[in-house]
C-alpha positions in Angstrom: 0.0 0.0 0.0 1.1 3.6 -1.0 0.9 4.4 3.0 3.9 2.2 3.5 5.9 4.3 1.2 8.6 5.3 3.4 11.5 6.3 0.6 10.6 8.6 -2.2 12.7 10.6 -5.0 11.1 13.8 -5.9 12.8 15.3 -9.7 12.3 19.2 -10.6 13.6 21.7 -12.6 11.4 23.9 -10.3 12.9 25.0 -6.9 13.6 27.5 -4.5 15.3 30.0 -5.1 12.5 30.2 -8.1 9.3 31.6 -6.7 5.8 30.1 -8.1 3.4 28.4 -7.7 5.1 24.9 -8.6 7.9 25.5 -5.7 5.4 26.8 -3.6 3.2 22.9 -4.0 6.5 20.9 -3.8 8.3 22.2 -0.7 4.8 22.1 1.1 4.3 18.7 -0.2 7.7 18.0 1.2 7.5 19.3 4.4 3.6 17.4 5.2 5.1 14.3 3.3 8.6 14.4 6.4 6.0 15.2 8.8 4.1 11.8 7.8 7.9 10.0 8.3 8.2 10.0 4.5 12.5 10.4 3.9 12.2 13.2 0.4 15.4 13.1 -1.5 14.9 16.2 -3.8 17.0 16.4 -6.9 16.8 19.9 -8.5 18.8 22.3 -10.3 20.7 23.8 -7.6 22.4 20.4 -6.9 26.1 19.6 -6.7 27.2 18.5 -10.3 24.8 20.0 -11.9 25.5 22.3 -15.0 22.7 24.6 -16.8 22.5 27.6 -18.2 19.6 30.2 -17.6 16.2 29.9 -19.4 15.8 32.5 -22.3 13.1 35.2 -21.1 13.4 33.1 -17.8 17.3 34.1 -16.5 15.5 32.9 -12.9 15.1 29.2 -14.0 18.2 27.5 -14.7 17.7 24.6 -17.3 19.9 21.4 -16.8 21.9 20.2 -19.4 24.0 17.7 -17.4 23.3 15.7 -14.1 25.7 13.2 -14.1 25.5 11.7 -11.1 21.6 11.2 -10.8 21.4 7.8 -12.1 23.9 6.7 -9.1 21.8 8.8 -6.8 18.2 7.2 -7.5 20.1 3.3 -7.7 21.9 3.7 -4.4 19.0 5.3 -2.5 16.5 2.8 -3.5 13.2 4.6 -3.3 10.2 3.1 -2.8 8.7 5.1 -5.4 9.3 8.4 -8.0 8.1 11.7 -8.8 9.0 13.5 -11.8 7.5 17.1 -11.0 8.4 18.8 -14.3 9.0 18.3 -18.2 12.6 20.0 -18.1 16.4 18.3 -17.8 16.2 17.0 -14.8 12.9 15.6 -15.6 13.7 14.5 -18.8 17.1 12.8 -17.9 15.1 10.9 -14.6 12.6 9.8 -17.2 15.3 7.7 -19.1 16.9 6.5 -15.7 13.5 5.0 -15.2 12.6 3.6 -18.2 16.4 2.3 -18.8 15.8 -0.1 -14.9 12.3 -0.1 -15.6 11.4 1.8 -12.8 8.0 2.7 -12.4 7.2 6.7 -11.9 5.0 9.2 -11.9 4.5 12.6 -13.5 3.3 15.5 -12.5 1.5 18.1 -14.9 1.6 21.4 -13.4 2.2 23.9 -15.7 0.7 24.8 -19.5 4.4 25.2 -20.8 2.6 25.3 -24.6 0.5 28.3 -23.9 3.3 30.1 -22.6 5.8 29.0 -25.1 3.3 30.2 -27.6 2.9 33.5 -25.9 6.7 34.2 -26.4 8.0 32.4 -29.2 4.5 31.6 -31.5 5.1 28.5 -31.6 2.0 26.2 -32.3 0.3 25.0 -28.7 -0.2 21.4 -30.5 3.4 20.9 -31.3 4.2 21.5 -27.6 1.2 19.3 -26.0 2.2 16.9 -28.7 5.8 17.0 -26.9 4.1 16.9 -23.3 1.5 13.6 -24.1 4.9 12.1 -25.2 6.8 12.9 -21.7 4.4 11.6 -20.0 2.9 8.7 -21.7 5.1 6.1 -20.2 4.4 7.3 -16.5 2.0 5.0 -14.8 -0.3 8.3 -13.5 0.1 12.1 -14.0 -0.9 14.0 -11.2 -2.8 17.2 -12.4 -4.4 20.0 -9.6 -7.8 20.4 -10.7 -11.2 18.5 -12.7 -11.2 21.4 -15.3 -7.4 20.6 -16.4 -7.7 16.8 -16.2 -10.8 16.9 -18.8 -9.1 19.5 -20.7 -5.9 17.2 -20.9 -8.2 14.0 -21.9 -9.7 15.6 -24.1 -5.9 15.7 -26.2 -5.2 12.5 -25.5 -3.6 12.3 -22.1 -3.8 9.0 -20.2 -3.8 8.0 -16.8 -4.8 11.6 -15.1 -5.5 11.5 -11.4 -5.9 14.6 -9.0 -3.8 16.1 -6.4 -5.4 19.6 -4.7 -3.1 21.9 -3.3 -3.1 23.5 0.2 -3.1 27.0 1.9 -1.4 27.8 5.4 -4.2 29.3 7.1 -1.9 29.8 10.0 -0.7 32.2 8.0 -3.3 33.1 5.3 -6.6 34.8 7.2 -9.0 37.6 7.8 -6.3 38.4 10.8 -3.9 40.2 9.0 -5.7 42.8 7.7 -4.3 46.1 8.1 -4.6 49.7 6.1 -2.7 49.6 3.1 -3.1 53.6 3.4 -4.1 53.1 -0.4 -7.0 54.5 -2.2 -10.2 52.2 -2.4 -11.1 49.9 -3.5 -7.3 47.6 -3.4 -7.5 45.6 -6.4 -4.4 43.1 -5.6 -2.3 40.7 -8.1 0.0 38.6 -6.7 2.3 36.4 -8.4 4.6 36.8 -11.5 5.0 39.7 -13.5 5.1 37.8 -17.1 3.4 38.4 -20.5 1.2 35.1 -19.8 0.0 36.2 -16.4 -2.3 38.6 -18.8 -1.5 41.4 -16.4 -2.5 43.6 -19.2 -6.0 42.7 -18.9 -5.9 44.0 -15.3 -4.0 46.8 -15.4 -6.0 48.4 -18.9 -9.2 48.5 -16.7 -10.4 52.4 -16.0 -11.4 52.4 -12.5 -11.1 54.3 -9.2 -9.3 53.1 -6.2 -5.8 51.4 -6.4 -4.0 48.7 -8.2 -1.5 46.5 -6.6 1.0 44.4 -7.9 3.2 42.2 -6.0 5.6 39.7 -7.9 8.4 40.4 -9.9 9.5 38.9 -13.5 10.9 39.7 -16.9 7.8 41.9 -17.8 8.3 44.3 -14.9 9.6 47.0 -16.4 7.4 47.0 -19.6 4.9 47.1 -17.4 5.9 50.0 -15.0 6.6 52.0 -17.9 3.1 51.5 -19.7 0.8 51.9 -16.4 2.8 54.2 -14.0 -0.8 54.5 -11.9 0.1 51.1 -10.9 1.7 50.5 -7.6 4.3 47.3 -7.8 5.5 46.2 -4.5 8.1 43.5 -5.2 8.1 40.4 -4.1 6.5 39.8 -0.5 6.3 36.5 1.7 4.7 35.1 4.7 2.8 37.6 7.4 3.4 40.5 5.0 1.9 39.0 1.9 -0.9 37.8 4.2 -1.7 41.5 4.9 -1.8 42.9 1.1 -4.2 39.6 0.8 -6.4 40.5 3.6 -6.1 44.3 3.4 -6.9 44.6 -0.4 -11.2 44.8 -1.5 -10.5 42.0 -4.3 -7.9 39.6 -5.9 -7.8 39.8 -9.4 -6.6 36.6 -11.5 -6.5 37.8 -15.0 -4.5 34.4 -16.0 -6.0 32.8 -19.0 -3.5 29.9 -18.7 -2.9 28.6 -15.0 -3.5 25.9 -14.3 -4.8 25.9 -10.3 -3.7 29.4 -8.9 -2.7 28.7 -5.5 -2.7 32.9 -4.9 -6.7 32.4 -5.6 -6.9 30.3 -2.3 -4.4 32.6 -0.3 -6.6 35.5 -1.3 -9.7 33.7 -0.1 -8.0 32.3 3.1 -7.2 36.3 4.1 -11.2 36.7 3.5 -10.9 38.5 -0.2 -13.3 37.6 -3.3 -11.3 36.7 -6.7 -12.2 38.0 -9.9 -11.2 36.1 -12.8 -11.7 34.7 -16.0 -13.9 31.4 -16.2 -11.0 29.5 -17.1 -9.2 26.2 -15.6 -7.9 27.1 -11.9 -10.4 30.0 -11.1 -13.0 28.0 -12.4 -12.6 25.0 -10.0 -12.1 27.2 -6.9 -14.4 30.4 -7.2 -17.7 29.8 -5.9 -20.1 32.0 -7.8 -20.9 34.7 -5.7 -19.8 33.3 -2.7 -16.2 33.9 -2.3 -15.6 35.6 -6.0 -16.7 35.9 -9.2 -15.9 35.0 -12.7 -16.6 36.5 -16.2 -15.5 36.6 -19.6 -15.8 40.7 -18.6 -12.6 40.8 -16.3 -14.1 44.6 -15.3 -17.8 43.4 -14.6 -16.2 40.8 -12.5 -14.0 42.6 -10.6 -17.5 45.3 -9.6 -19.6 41.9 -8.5 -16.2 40.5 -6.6 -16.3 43.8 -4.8 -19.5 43.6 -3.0 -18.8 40.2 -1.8 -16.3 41.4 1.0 -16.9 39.5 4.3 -16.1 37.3 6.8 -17.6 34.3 5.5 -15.1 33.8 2.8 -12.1 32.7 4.3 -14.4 29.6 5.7 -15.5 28.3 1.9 -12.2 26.9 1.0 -11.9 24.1 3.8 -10.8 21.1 1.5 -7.9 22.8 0.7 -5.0 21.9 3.1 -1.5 20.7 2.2 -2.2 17.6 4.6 -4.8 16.5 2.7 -3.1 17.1 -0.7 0.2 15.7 0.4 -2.0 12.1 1.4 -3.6 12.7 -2.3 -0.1 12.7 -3.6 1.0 9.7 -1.6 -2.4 7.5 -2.4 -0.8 8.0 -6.2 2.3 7.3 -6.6 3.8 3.4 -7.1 5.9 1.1 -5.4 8.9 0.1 -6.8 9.9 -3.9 -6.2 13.5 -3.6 -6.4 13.1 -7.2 -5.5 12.8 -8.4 -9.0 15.2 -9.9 -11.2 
């Protein structure tokens, strides 16, 4: 039984000191997995022997060209079972280590890397989610965040798609942060990165009083200073002082067309603050209509309905959503590996 899993390899090209959403779901799914007396050895980029060179429009994310030591690494540590996280070198390279010992693994399917390759180099979205189905064919599940992306992802041909939620600290995240921004109202907030597929323009274009907030940083920060100097960017922020922009600001606003959960959404919600988004996968499977946000093809009509949802009933519609449970989902999913046989 999965529950017995006691020794697991986690691969990703995605880790700290990267900030997203992907870092932000594995080191949580870490840290509950430890608490549970699971033993996590984490290969990522930053590891001895590694050598990569920086991702073009993404200096941030380093992309491995050469791990040489990671085949040694999984053989000697025997794990009971394998998670490859992302569809980069590292994940790639683990990917033939498996296959090669006939290893069974597991994927993981967390970000819409065609979209945003489209977004910056025009290159077809089929070719790429042609590429994807092929990475992770062979895995025997692919662990995707939400229903909306799991149909979506049938629907081109994916195989073998089960769910894994995601968590929010509330210890952290809640109404109890809340303090005066000092800012016009109403605080329309975006956190997360500052990149040409975050859609920021969508947000920022829209004529209305009160403030806009925007905390995050990326490659499209100066564009975007330059274009809407109204704006106020903040930078990056973390723990308490993230929780108060969360919990001070009126609304959240998601203008993402291509996420593919949005684990800000829940953050926002936890601090007691209605989202406004598009109806599109992420948003979609946490906003409750009405209840603690609101979605519309009309990012501006949904921002006006998110605004008079402010209360304290929000932060208590998002329950489900707790890294133990989603760190149990992750471990009822993966597969043993019977390093028994000949």
């Amino acid at each position: 039984m999965t529950k017995s899993l006691k020794r697991i390899i986690l691969v990703t090209d995605a880790w700290s000191p990267q900030v997203n959403g992907v870092v932000t779901t594995l080191q949580r799914i870490t840290k509950e997995l430890e608490r549970f007396g699971v033993d996590v050895k984490v290969i990522q980029p930053s590891d001895p022997g590694h050598k990569y060179m920086p991702l073009p429009t993404y200096p941030e994310i380093p992309m491995v060209w050469s791990s040489p030591d990671m085949e040694s690494r999984i053989l000697s540590f025997k794990p009971d079972a394998i998670y490859i996280a992302t569809e980069g070198g590292l994940g790639w390279k683990a990917r033939k280590i498996c296959q090669k010992h006939q290893l069974p693994f597991v994927t993981g399917f967390h970000t819409k890397y065609p979209e945003y390759i489209h977004k910056r180099f025009y290159i077809p979205t089929s070719w790429v989610y042609r590429l994807m189905k092929y990475f992770h064919q062979p895995a025997a599940a692919t662990l995707v965040p939400s229903q909306s992306l799991k149909d979506e992802l049938e629907g081109r041909g994916f195989k073998a798609l089960r769910l894994m939620s995601r968590g929010v600290q509330t210890d952290v995240f809640s109404p109890n942060a809340k303090t005066d921004l000092g800012l016009p109202k109403p605080v329309c907030l975006y956190v997360g990165r500052v990149a040409t597929e975050k859609n920021l323009e969508a947000f920022l274009s829209i004529n209305m009083k009160g403030s806009k907030v925007i905390v995050g940083d990326g490659p499209h920060l100066e564009t975007l200073q330059k274009n809407y100097p109204d704006a106020i960017f903040v930078g990056v922020k973390k723990g308490c002082e993230l929780a108060q922009y969360y919990a001070s600001a009126d609304v959240f606003v998601f203008p993402s067309l291509t996420d593919t959960f949005g684990i800000v959404n829940i953050e926002a919600i936890a601090c007691g603050t209605p989202v406004a988004a598009f109806p599109v996968t992420g948003p979609r499977d946490i906003v409750t209509q009405g209840v603690n946000g609101y979605l519309s093809d009309n990012l501006h009509h949904a921002i006006e309905q998110a605004l008079r949802l402010k209360g304290q009933i929000i932060h208590t519609t998002i329950d489900q959503y707790t890294w133990s449970n989603a760190a149990q989902q992750f471990l009822n999913q993966l597969v043993r590996i019977d390093w028994t046989r000949d």
